[in-house]
C-alpha positions as CSV (number, residue, x, y, z in Angstrom):
1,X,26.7,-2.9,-22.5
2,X,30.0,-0.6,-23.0
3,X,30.9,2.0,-21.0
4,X,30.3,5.6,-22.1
5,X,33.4,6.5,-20.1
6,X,35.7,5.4,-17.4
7,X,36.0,7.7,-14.2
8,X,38.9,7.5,-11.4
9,X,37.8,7.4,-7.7
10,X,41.5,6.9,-5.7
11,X,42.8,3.6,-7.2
12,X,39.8,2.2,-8.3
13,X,38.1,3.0,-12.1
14,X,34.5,2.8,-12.6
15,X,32.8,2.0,-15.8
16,X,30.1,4.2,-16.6
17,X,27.2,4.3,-18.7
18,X,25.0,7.2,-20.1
19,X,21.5,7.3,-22.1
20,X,20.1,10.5,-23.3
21,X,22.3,13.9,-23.6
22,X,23.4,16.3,-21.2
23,X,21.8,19.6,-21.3
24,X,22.2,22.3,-19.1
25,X,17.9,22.7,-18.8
26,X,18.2,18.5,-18.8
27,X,17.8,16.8,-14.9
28,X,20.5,14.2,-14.1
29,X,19.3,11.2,-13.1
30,X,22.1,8.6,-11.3
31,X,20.6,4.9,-11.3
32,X,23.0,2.9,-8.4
33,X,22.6,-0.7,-8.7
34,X,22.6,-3.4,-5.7
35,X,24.1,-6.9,-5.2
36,X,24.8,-8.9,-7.0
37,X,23.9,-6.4,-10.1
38,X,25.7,-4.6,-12.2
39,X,24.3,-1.4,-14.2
40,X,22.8,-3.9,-16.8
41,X,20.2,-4.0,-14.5
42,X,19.1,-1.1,-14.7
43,X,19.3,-0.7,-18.8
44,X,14.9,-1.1,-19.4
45,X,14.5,1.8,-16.6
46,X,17.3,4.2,-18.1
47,X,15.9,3.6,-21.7
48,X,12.7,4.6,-20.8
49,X,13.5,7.5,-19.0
50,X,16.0,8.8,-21.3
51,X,13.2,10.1,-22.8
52,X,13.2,12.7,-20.6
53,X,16.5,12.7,-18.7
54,X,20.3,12.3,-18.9
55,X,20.5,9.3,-17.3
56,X,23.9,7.7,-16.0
57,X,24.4,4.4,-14.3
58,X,28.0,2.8,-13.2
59,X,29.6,-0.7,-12.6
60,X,30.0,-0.2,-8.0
61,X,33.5,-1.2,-7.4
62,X,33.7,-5.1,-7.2
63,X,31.3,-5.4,-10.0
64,X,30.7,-5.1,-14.0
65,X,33.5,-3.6,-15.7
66,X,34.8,-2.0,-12.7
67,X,37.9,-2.4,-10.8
68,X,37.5,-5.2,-8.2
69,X,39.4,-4.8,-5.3
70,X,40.3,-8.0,-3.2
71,X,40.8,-6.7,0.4
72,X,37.3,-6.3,2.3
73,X,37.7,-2.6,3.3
74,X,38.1,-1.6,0.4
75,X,34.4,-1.9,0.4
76,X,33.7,0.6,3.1
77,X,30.7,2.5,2.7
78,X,33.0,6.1,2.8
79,X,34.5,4.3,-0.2
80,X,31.8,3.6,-1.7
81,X,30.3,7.5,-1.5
82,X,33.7,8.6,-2.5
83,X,32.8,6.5,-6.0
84,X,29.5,8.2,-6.6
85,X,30.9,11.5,-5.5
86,X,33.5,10.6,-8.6
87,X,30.8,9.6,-10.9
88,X,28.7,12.9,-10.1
89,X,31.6,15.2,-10.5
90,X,32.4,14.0,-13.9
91,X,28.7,13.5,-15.5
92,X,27.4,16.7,-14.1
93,X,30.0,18.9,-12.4
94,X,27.7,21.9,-12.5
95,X,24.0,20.5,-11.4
96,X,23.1,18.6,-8.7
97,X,21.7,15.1,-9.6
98,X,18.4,13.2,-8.4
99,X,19.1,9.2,-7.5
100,X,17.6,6.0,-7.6
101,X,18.6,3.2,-6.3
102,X,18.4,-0.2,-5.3
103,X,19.2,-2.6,-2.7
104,X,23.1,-1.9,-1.9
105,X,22.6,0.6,-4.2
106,X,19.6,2.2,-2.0
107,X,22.3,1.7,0.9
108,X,25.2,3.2,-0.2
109,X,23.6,6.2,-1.3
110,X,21.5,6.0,1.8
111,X,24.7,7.5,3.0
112,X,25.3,10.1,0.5
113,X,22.1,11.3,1.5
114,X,22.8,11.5,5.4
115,X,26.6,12.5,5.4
116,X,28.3,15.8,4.3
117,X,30.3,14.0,1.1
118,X,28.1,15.2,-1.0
119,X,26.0,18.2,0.7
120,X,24.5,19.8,-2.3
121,X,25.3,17.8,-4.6
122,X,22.1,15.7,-4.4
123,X,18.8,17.1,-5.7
124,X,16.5,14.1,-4.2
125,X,16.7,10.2,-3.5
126,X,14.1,7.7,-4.5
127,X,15.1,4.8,-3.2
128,X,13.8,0.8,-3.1
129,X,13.9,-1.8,-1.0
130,X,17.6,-0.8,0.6
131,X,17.6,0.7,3.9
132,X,20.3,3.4,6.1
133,X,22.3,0.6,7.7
134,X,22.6,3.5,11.0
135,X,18.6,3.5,10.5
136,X,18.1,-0.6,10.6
137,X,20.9,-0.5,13.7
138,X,18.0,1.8,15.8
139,X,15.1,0.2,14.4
140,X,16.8,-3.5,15.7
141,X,17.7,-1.5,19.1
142,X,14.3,0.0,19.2
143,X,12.6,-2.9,19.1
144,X,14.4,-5.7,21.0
145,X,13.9,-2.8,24.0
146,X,10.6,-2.7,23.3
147,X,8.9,-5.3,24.9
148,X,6.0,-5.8,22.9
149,X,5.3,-9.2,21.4
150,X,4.5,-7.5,18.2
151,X,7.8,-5.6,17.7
152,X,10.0,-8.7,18.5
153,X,7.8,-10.5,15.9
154,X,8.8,-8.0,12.9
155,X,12.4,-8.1,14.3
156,X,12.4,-12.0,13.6
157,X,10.3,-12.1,10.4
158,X,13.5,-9.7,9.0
159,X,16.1,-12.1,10.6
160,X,14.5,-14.9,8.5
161,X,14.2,-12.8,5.6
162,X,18.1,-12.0,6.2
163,X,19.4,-15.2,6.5
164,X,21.8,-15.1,4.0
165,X,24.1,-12.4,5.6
166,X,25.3,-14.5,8.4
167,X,26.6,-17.0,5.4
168,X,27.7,-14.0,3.5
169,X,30.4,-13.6,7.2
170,X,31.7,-17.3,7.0
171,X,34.8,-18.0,5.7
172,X,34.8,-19.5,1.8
173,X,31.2,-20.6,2.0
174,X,29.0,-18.1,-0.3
175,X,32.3,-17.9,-2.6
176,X,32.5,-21.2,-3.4
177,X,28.7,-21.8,-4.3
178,X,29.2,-18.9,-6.7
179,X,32.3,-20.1,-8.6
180,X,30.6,-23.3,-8.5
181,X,26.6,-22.2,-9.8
182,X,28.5,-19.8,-12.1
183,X,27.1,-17.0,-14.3
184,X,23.4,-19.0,-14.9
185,X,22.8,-19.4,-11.1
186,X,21.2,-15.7,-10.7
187,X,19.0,-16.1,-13.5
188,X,17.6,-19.6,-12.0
189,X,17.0,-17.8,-8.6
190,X,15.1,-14.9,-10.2
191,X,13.3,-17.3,-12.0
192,X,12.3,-19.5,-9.6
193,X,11.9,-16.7,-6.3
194,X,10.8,-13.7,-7.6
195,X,9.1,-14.9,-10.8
196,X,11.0,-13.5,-13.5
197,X,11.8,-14.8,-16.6
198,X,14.2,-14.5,-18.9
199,X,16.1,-12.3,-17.2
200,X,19.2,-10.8,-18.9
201,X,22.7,-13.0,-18.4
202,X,25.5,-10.9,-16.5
203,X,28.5,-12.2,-17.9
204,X,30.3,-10.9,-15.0
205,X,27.7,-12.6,-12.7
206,X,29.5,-14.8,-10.9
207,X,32.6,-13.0,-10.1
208,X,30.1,-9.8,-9.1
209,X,28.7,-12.3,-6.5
210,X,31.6,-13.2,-5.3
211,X,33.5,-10.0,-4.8
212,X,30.3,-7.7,-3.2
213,X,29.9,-10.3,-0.9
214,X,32.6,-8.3,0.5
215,X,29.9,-5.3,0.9
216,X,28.4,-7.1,4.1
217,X,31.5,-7.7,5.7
218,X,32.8,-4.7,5.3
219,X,30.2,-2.9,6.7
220,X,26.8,-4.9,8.3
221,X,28.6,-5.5,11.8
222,X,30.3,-2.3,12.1
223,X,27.1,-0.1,11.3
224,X,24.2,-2.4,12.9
225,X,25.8,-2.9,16.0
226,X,27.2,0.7,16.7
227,X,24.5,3.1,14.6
228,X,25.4,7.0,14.1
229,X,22.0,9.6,13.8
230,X,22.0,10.4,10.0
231,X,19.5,12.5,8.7
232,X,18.5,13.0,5.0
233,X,17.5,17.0,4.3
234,X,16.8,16.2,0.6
235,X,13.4,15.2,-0.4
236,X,13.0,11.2,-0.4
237,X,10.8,8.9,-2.4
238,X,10.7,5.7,-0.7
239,X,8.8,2.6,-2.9
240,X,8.0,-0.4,-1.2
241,X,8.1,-3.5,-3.1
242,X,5.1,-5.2,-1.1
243,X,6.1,-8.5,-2.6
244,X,10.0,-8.0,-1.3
245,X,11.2,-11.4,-0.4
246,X,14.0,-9.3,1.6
247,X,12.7,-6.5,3.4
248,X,9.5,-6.5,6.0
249,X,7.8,-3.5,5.5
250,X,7.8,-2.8,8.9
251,X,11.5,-1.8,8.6
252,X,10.5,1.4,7.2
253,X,8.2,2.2,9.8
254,X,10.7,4.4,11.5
255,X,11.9,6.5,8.6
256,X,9.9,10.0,9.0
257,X,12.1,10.3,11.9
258,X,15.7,10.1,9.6
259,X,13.7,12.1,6.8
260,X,11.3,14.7,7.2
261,X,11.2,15.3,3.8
262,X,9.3,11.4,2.9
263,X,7.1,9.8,0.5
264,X,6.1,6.5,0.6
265,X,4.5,4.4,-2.2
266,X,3.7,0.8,-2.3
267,X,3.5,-1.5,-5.3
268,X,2.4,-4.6,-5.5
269,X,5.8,-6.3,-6.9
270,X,8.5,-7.9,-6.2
271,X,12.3,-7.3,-4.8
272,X,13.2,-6.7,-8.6
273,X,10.9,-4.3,-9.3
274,X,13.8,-2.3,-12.4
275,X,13.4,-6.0,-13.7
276,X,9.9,-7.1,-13.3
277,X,8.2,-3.6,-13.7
278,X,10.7,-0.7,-15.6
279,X,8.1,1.3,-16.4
280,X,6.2,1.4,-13.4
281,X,9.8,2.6,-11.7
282,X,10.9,4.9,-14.2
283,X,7.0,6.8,-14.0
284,X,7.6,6.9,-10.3
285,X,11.0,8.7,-10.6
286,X,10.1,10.9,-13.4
287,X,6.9,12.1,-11.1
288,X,9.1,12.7,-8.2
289,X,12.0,14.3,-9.7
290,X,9.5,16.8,-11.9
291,X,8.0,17.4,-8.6
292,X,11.0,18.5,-7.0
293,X,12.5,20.1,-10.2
294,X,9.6,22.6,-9.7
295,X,6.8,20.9,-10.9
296,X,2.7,20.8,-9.2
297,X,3.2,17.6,-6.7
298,X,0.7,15.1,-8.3
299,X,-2.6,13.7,-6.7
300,X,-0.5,10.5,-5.9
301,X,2.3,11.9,-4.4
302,X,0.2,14.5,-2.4
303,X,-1.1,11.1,-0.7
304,X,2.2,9.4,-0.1
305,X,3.6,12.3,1.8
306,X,4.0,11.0,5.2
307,X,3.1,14.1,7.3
308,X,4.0,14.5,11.5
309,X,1.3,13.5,13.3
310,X,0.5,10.2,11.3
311,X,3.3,8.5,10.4
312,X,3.7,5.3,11.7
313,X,0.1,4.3,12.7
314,X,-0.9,1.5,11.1
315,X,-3.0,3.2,7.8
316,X,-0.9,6.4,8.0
317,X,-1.8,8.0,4.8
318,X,-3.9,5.7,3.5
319,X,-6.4,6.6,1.9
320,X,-10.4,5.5,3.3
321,X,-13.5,6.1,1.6
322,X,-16.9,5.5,3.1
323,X,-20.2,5.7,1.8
324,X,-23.0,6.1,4.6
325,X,-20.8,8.0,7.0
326,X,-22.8,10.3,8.5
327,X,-24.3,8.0,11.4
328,X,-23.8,4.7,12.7
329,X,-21.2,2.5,12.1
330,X,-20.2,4.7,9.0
331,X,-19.4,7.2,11.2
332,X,-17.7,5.0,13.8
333,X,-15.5,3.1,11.0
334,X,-14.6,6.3,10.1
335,X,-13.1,7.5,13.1
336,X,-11.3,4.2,13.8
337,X,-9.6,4.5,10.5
338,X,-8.9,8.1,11.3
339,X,-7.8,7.3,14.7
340,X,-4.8,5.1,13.1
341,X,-4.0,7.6,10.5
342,X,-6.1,7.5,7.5
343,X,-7.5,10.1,5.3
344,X,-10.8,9.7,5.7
345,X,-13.8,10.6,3.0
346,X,-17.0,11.4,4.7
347,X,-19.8,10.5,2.0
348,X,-23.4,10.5,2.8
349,X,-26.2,12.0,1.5
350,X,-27.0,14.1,4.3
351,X,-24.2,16.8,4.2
352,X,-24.8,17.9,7.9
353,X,-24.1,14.6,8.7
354,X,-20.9,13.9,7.1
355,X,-19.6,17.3,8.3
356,X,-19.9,15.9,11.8
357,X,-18.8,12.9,11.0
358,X,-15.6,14.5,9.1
359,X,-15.2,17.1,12.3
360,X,-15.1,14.4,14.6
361,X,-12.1,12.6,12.6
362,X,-9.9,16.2,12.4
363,X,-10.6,16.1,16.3
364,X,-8.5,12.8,15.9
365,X,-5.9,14.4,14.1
366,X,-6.6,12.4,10.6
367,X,-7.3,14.5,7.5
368,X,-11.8,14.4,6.6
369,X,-13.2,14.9,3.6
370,X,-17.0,15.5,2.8
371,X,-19.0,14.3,0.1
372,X,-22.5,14.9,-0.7
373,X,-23.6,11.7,-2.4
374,X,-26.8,10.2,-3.7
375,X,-24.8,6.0,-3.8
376,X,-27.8,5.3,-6.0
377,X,-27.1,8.0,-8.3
378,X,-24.4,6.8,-11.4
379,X,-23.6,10.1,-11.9
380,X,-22.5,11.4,-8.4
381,X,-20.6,8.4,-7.8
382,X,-18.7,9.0,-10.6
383,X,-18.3,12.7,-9.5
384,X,-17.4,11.3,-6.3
385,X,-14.8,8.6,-7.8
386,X,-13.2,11.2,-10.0
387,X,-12.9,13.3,-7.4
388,X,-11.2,10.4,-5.4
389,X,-8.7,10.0,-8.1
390,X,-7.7,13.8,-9.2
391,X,-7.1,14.1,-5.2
392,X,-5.4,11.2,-4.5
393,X,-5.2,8.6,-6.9
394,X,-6.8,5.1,-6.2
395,X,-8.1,4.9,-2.7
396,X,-6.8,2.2,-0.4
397,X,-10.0,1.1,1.0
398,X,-13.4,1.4,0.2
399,X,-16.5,0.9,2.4
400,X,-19.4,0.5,1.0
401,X,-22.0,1.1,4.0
402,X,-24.7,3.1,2.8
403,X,-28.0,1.7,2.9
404,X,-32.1,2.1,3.8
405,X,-33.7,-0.1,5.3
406,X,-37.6,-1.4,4.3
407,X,-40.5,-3.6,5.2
408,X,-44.0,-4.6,4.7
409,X,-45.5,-7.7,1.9
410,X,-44.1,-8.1,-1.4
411,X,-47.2,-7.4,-2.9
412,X,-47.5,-4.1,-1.2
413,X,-43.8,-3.4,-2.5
414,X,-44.5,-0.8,-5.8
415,X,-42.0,-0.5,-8.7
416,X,-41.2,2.8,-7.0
417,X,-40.4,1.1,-3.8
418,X,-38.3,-1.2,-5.7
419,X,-36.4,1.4,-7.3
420,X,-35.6,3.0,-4.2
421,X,-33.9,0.4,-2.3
422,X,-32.4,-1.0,-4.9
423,X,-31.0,2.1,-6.2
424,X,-29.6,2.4,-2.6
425,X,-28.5,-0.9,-0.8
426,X,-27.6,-2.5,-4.5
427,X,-26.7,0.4,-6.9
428,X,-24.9,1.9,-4.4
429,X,-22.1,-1.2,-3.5
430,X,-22.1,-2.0,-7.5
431,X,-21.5,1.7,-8.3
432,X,-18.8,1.8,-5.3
433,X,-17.2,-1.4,-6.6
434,X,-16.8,-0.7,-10.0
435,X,-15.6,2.3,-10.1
436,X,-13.2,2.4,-7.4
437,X,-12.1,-1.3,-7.4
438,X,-11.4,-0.2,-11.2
439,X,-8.9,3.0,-10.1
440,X,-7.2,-0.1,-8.0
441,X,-6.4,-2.2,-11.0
442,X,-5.6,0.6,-12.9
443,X,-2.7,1.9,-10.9
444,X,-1.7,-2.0,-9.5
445,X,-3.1,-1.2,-6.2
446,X,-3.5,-3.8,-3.3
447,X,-6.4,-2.6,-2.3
448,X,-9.6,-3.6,0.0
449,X,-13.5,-3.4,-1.0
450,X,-15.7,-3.9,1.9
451,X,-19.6,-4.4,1.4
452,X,-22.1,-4.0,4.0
453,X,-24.2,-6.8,4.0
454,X,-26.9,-8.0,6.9
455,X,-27.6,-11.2,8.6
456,X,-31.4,-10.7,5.9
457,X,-28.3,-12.0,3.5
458,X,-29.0,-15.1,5.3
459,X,-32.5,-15.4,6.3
460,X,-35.0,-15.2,3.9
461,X,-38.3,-13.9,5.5
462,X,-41.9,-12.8,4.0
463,X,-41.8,-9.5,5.9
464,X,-38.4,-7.4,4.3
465,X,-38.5,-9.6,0.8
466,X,-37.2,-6.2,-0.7
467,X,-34.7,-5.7,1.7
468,X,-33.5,-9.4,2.2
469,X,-33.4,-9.3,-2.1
470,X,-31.0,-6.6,-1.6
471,X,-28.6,-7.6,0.8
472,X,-28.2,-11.4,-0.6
473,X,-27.4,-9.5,-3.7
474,X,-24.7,-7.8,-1.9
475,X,-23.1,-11.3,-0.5
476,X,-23.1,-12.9,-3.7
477,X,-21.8,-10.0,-5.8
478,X,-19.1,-9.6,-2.9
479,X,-18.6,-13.4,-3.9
480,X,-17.9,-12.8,-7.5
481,X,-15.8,-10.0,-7.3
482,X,-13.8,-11.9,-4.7
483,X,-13.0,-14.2,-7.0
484,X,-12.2,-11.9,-10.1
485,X,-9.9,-9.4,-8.0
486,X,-8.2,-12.0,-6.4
487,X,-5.9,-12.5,-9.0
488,X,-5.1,-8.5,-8.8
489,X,-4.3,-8.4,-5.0
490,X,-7.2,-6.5,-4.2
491,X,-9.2,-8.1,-1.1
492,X,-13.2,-8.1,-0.8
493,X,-14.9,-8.2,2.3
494,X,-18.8,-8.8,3.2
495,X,-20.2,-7.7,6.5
496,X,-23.4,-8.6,7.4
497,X,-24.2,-7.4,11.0
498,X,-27.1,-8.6,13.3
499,X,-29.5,-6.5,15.2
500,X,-27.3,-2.9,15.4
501,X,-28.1,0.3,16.9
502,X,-28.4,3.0,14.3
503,X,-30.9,5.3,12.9
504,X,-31.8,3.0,10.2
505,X,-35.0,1.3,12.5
506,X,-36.4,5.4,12.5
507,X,-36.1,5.9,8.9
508,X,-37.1,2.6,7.4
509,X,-40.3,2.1,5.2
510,X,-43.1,-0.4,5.9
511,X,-44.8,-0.6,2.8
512,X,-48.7,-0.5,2.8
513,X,-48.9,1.0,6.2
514,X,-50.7,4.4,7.2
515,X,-48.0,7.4,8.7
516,X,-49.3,6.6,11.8
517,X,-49.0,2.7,11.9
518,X,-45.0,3.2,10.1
519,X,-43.9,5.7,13.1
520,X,-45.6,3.0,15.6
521,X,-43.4,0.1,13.5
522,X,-40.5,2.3,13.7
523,X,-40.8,2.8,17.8
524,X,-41.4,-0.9,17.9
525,X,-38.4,-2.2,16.2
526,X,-35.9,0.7,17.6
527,X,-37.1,-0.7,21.4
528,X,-36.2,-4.3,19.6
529,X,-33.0,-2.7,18.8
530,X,-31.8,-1.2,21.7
531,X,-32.7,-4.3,24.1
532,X,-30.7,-5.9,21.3
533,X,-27.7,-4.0,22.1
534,X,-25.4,-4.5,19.3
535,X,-23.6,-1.1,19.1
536,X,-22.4,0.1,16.0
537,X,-18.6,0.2,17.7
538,X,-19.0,-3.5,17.6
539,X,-19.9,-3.5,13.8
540,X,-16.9,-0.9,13.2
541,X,-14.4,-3.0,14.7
542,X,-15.7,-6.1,12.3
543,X,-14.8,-4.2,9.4
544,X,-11.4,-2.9,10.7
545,X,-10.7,-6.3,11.8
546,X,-11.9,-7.9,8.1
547,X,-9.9,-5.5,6.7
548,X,-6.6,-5.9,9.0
549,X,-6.8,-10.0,8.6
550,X,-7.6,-9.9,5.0
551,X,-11.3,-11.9,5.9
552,X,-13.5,-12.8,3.3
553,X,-17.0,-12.3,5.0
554,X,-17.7,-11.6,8.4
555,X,-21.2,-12.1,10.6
556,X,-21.9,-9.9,13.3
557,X,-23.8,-10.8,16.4
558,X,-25.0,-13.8,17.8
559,X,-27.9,-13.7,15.5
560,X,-26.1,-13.4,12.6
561,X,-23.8,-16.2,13.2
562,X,-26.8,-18.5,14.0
563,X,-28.8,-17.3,11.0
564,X,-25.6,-18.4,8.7
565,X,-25.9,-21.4,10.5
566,X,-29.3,-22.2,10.1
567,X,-29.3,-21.5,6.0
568,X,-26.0,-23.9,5.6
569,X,-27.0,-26.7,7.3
570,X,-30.8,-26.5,8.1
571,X,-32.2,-24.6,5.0
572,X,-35.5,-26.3,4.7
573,X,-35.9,-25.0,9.0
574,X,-35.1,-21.8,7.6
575,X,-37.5,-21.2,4.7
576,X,-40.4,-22.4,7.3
577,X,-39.0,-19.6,9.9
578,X,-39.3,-17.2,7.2
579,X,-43.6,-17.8,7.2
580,X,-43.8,-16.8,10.7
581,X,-44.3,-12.6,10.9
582,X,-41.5,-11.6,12.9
């Protein structure tokens, strides 16, 4: 690329590089690069939205077609503002200008953002995978005072993702292996770590890599060790590469604390994300900036707002919807997820019911939703998906719990029968399924399906052959999708829970039985139930824990367990227990 211009920050001169014209109704957009880049990197994102924007990138000191100094604190961080501070004045001296930046990149302007350099100059920061160095100093303090297990763990799963810094502070070492690899080495490493091929040749590689090495010793120690309070008051889009070979994503845990004003988005991608996915970057700039430029805040953004009282639980924001949530262990997965933060959608057919359910989760603090739903019914789960989607985009997780529960001979089993619990226990997960695990692959979501099952999935028996039908549908068409989302990062889950306390023994059908002799089935099998004893909590925390630990499918109760048993390795014993009339 050639520079557009060349700007003067004290001694140093800065090659710049513009797409797009300036207009005074225009937005600015400033692209900042990391190590060891140079604004090449950057060159798919700025075409694609210079469309829409002036867009400017520049060569940091050290690399590209900039001045390299050769003494270390000439790399300072205050130096380093001082050079976008330069680079603003002269692109747009009049209008304040929206970033986006990238590893060093994210850090340096991390302290644009927090210091007084460049008080209104800034109009908002969208920054990836590059944190405050202040911030990481109190997030390292915060956590080896901690104490917990847990928080020492993330602390050493970013020391081994960091490794290369402490080589990066020894004499000659990471120098030499760059004069040595030269300019193909980066290439090769892209290649072969983050999966991207082909990747554009810096001709300045090698002597970029060498030279902003001088970035971490100037400034890692000095910041980490002895951290200032820095605060962002601009309005900060924070995407998470979830992919980052770098950065935990724990390390961002902390941020609503440093910036009120915070979105966070995840993508399932890699450290490189302006190289492996420009357009996915530039559309979540471009959303952001519009936003803050005056424009309606987006169902997707409205989701990634990080608001007080949830940040930092563990599905803060995220986004939970579950079918069947007016009792049970719909209602009681429901308030777990809303207990650690989620926005939770209440959907059930009985709209008193959800409403409780929903009430109960704003008691928690978590933002409820309430949806009157018929699962069975294509058309008000599409209602119900759209709905998902124009509020918030494609949800996180998905639950699909909702179900009916029937009995009695297969021959006494009508077509209408048929119809209903199939509609119900079947329609219902495939309806769920498709339509939301389809708003996941659309917007490259690393999602989680989760279908409720039963141990009948297991146990074939001559008394709920409607029922059983159903539910070893369920398993197998978990099975299937399993496999075909796999390769899209989006997790399936079956439950199938034993002998649970919930209202489904008082409202299930025995087919070919008078009123009078169903009610006295129902009283018999809720008694069965409740000596049982299998609470719905215990269900609720099966499907919090499949979806925490990423489990494929997931038995509940003793029974359960022993009924999966039976039908894997003693199948012919399990086909004769099904004659008996239990």
């Amino acid at each position: 690329m050639t520079p557009s211009q060349i700007v003067k920050s004290g001694d140093v001169e800065l090659a710049v590089y513009t797409w797009g014209e300036a207009q005074p109704n225009k937005p600015t957009v400033v692209l900042v690069h990391g190590y060891p880049d140079a604004a090449s990197v950057w060159k798919a994102t700025a075409e694609i939205m210079a469309q829409r924007y002036f867009v400017v990138a520049y060569d940091v000191r050290g690399a590209g077609r900039s001045t390299r100094p050769d003494h270390t604190a000439a790399y300072d961080l205050e130096h380093l503002v001082n050079d976008l501070a330069a680079v603003v004045d002269a692109v747009s001296p009049d209008q304040a200008v929206h970033l986006v930046a990238h590893d060093w990149g994210s850090i340096q302007s991390w302290e644009a953002v927090t210091t007084a350099t460049m008080h209104g100059r800034l109009a908002s920061y969208t920054t990836i995978s590059g944190p405050s160095l202040d911030h990481a100093g109190y997030w390292i303090m915060q956590r080896l005072s901690s104490g917990s297990p847990e928080k020492l763990a993330q602390l050493a799963r970013q020391a081994a993702h960091s490794w290369y810094i402490g080589m990066f502070h020894l004499p000659a070492v990471a120098p030499t292996v760059w004069k040595m690899a030269g300019d193909n080495f980066w290439p090769t490493v892209l290649n072969k770590v983050e999966g991207i091929k082909d990747a554009e040749i810096n001709p300045t590689q090698s002597e970029d890599g060498v030279k902003g090495i001088n970035l971490y010793r100037a400034n890692i120690l000095k910041r980490v060790l002895q951290p200032q309070e820095r605060y962002a008051s601009i309005p900060v889009q924070l995407v998470v590469p979830m992919r980052d070979n770098f950065m935990v994503q724990e390390i961002w845990d902390d941020l609503p604390q440093w910036a009120p004003k915070l979105w966070r988005r995840e993508v399932d991608e890699g450290h490189w994300i302006q190289v492996s996915n420009p357009q996915l970057v530039a559309d979540y700039a471009a959303e952001f900036i519009d936003f803050v430029e005056g424009g309606l805040e987006t169902p997707a953004l409205r989701r990634a707002r990080l608001h007080p009282p949830t940040h930092g639980k563990p599905y803060s924001n995220k986004v939970v919807v579950i079918t069947g949530a007016g009792s049970g262990f719909g209602r009681e997965t429901l308030l777990m997820f809303a207990e650690q933060g989620a926005i939770v959608v209440a959907v059930d057919i009985n709209l008193d019911a959800a409403e409780r359910s929903a009430e109960l989760a704003r008691l928690l603090g978590a933002e409820a939703h309430v949806r009157q739903v018929d699962v069975g019914n294509a058309t008000d789960m599409e209602e119900l998906a759209n709905w998902v989607a124009d509020e918030y985009g494609a949800p996180d997780i998905v639950v699909n719990n909702a179900g009916i529960g029937m009995a009695g001979s297969f021959l006494d089993t009508s077509v209408a029968d048929w119809d209903k619990v199939l509609k119900v226990n079947l329609w219902g997960v495939i309806h769920g399924s498709r339509l939301f695990g389809q708003q996941m692959v659309n917007e490259g979501k690393k999602g989680h399906i989760v279908n409720v099952a039963s141990m009948a999935a297991y146990t074939p028996s001559k008394i709920i052959s409607a029922y059983a039908t159903t539910k070893a549908a369920v398993r197998m068409l978990s099975d299937c999708l399993r496999a075909e989302l796999a390769d899209k990062n989006i997790q399936v889950s079956t439950i199938c829970p034993g002998f649970s306390i919930t209202n489904i023994t008082q409202t299930t059908q025995f087919v070919g039985r008078t009123e009078a002799e169903q009610a006295q089935k129902r009283d018999e099998t809720t008694r069965l139930y409740q000596r049982r004893n299998l609470k719905p909590e215990e269900i609720a925390k099966a499907i919090m824990d499949a979806v925490k630990n990423n489990k494929d499918e997931v038995p509940v109760g003793f029974e359960s367990h022993t009924s999966r048993l039976l039908s894997r390795f003693f199948p012919s014993l399990t086909r004769r227990l099904a004659r008996l009339d239990i």
